[in-house]
C-alpha positions in Angstrom: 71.8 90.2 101.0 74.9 89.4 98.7 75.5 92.5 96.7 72.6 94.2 97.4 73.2 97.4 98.7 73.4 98.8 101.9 70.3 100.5 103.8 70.5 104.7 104.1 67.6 105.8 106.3 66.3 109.1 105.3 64.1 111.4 107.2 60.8 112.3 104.6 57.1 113.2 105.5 57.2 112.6 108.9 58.9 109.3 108.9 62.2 107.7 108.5 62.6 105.0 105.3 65.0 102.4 105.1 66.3 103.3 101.3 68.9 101.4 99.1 70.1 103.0 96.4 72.9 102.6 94.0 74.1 103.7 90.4 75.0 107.4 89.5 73.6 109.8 91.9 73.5 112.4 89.2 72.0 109.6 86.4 68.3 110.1 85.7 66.4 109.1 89.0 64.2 105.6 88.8 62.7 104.7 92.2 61.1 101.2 92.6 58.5 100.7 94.6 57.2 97.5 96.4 54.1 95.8 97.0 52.9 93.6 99.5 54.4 91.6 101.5 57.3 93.0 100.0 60.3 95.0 100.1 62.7 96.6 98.4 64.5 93.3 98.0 61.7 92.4 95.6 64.2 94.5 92.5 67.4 92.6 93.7 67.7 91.1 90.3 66.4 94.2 88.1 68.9 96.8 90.5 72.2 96.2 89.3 71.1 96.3 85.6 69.5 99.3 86.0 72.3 101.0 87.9 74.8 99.9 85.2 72.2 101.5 82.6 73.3 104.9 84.2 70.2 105.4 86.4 70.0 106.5 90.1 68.5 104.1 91.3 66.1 104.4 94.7 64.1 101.4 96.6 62.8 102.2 99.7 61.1 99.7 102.1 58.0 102.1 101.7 56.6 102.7 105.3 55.2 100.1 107.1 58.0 97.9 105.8 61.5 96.5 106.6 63.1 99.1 109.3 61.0 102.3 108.1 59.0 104.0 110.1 55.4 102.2 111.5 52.7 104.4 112.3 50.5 103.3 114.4 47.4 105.6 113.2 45.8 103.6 110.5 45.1 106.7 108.1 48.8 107.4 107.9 48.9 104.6 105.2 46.4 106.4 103.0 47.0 107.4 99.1 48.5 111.1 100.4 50.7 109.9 102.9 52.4 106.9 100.4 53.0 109.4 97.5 53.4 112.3 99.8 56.7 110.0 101.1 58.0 109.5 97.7 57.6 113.5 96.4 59.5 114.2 99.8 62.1 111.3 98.8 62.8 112.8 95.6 63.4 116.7 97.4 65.5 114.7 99.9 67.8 113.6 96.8 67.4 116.7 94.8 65.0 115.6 91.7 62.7 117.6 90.6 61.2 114.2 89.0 61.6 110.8 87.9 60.7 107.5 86.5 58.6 105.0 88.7 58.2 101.4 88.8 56.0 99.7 90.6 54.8 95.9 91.4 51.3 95.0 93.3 50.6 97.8 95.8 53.5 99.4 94.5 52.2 99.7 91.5 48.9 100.9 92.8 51.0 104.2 94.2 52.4 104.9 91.8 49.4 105.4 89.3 48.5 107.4 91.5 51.4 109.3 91.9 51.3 110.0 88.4 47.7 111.5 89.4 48.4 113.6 92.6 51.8 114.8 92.0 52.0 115.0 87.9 54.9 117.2 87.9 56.8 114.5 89.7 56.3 111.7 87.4 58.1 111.9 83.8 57.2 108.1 83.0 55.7 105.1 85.3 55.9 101.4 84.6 53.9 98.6 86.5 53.8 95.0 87.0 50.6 93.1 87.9 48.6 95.8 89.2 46.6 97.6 86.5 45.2 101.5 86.9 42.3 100.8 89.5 39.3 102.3 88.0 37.3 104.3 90.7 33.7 103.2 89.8 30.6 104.7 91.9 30.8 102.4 94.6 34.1 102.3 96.9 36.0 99.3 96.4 35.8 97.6 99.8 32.2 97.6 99.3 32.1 96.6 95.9 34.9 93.9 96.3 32.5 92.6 99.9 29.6 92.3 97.1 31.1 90.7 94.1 33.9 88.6 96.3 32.5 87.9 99.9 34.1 88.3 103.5 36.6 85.8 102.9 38.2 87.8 99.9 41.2 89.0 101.9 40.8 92.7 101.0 37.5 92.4 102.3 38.9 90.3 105.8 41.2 93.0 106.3 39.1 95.5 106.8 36.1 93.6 108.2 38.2 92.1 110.8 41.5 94.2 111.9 44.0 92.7 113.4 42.9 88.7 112.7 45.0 88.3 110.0 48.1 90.2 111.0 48.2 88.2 113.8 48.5 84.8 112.1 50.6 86.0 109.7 53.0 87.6 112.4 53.0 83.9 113.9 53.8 82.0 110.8 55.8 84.4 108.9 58.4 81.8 107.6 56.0 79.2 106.8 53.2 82.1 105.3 55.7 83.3 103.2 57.2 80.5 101.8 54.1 79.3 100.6 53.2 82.4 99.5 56.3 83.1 97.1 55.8 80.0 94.5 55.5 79.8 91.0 54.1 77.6 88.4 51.6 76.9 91.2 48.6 76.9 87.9 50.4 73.4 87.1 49.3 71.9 89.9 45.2 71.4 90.7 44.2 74.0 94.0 45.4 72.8 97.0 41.7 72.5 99.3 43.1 75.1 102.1 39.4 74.8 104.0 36.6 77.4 105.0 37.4 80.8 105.6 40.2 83.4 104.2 42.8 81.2 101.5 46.1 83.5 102.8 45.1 82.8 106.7 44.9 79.2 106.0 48.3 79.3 104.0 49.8 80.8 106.8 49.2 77.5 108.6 49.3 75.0 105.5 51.5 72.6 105.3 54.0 73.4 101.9 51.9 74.1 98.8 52.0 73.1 95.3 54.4 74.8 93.0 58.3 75.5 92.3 60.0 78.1 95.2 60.3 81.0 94.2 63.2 81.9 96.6 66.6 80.4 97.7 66.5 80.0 101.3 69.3 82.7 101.8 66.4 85.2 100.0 63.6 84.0 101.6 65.8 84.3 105.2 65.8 88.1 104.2 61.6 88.7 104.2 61.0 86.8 106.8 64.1 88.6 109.0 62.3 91.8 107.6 58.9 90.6 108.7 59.5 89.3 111.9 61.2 92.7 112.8 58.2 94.6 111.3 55.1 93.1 111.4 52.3 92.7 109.1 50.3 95.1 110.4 52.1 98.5 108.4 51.6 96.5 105.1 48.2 95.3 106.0 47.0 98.6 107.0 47.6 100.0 103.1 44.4 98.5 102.1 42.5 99.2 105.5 42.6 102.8 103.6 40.9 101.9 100.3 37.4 103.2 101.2 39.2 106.5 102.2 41.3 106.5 99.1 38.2 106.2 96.9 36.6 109.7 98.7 40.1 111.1 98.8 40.7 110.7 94.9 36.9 111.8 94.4 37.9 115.0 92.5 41.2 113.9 91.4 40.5 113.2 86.8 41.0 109.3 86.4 43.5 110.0 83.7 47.8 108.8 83.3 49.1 111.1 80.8 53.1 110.2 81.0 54.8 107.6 78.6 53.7 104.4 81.0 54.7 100.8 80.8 52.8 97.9 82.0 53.2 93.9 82.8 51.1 91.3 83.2 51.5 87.9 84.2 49.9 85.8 82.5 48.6 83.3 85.3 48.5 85.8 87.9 45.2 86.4 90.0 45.1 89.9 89.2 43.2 90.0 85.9 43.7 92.7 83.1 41.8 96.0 82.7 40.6 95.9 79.1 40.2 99.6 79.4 43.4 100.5 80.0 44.0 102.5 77.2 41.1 105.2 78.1 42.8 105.5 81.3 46.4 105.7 80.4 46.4 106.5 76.5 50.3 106.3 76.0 50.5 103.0 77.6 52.8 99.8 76.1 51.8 96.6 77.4 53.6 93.2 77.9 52.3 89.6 79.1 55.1 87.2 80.6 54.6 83.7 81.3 54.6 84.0 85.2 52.0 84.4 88.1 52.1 87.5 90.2 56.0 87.7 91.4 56.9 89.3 87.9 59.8 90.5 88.5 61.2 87.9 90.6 59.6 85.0 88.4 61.0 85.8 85.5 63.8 88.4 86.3 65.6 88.5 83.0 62.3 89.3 80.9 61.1 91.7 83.1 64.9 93.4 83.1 64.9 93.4 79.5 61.6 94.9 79.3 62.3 97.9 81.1 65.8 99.1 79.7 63.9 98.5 76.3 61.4 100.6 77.1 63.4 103.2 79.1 66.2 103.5 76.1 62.9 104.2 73.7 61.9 107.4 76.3 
């Protein structure tokens, strides 16, 4: 992985992460957190900027992910256990807070983050991923009624285990095509009936520029094929018991946050934004949903502007 650094595994909340750090371990803590199918990697071109700007610098593959720990209990991926890993990963280093940063799922945890453990969280930027309004109906339902079985969200936890197992057989080839940008350039490939990311898995290659060298994409699909899908997967299996978990939790983000969009990713906006999260900056880059990775540079500059302005 070049200059990436090297893996510590740390013993937190029941599980053991894989965790790369790097910068000064007594500079203000920044943890960067992952989506899906991601890893730590996913920062390899923000984490050497950020470490030079003074931070301490943590990424862990989150669990599920890369060499961490796998439950096999689907529940142990729920809201509590995600954030519960990264309170116990800032006690582990000695923090009594931070700054988080998160893309896609990442960034899902750590609005909530901000939520369950307040005290934790002295500022939060996100990329893609807006806050995720919890309306009176829990998502799963009200994505299988707006979207359909085939949205993937929906597949995943309608059907358990279908997906991970095509994905777990064309990893390489499902991740290729899944890491491309400037795919809105091209018209939509016809990928036939049923659930778009099952039948990518299996596509020939897509439309679009690649997003990855083949030495970076070697590094996911290394990751993957030691891991699984499954521990990512099983994140949004838990999003009708996140929505009666966060039931009494106040839908409000206090801290100084941060957020990117892309602008021709799939995720769309929240409009609202600003009730939820009133001391929220937002940014649009010319990208899809890879932010960080798409346009590296931007999104760098983005966040040492904003964290010098803390």
């Amino acid at each position: 992985m070049s200059d990436f650094p090297e893996p510590r595994f740390i013993d937190v909340n029941g599980v053991t992460l894989e965790v790369f750090t790097a910068g000064d371990p007594a500079g203000e803590p920044l943890v960067l957190c992952h989506g899906w199918p991601e890893l730590a990697y996913s920062w390899r071109h923000q984490v050497p900027a950020l470490a030079a700007a003074g931070y301490h610098v943590i990424a862990p593959n989150q669990r599920g992910y890369g060499r961490s720990s796998r439950p096999e209990t689907v529940t142990d991926y729920d809201i509590e256990h995600l954030c519960g890993d990264l309170a116990a990963l800032l006690d582990h280093f000695g923090h009594d807070d931070a700054i988080f940063v998160g893309h896609d799922w990442g960034a899902i945890v750590v609005w909530n983050m901000a939520m369950l453990h307040p005290g934790r969280v002295r500022a939060l930027a996100n990329l893609s991923v807006p806050f995720l309004i919890r309306g009176p109906k829990d998502w799963v339902t009200f994505w299988e009624e707006q979207l359909g079985g085939d949205f993937y969200i929906v597949h995943f936890n309608r059907q358990p285990g279908v997906a991970d197992r095509v994905f777990d057989e064309h990893a390489e080839n499902f991740l290729r095509n899944l890491y491309r940008t400037r795919q809105w350039e091209h018209a939509p490939p016809d990928l036939g009936p049923g659930m778009p990311l099952i039948n990518m898995a299996t596509a020939p290659e897509l439309p679009g520029e690649r997003l990855m060298s083949d030495a970076e994409l070697a590094v996911f699909v290394d990751a993957f094929r030691h891991s699984g899908f499954t521990g990512g997967i099983n994140w949004y299996r838990n999003f009708s018991r996140n929505w009666k978990l966060l039931a009494d939790v106040p839908q409000r983000v206090t801290q100084p946050a941060l957020m990117i969009y892309g602008r021709y990713d799939m995720v769309p906006p929240n409009p609202e934004l600003a009730t939820y999260v009133p001391n929220v900056e937002t940014h649009t880059l010319d990208c899809g949903h890879w932010i960080q990775q798409e346009r590296p540079e931007e999104t760098t500059r983005l966040l040492l502007d904003w964290l010098n302005r803390l």
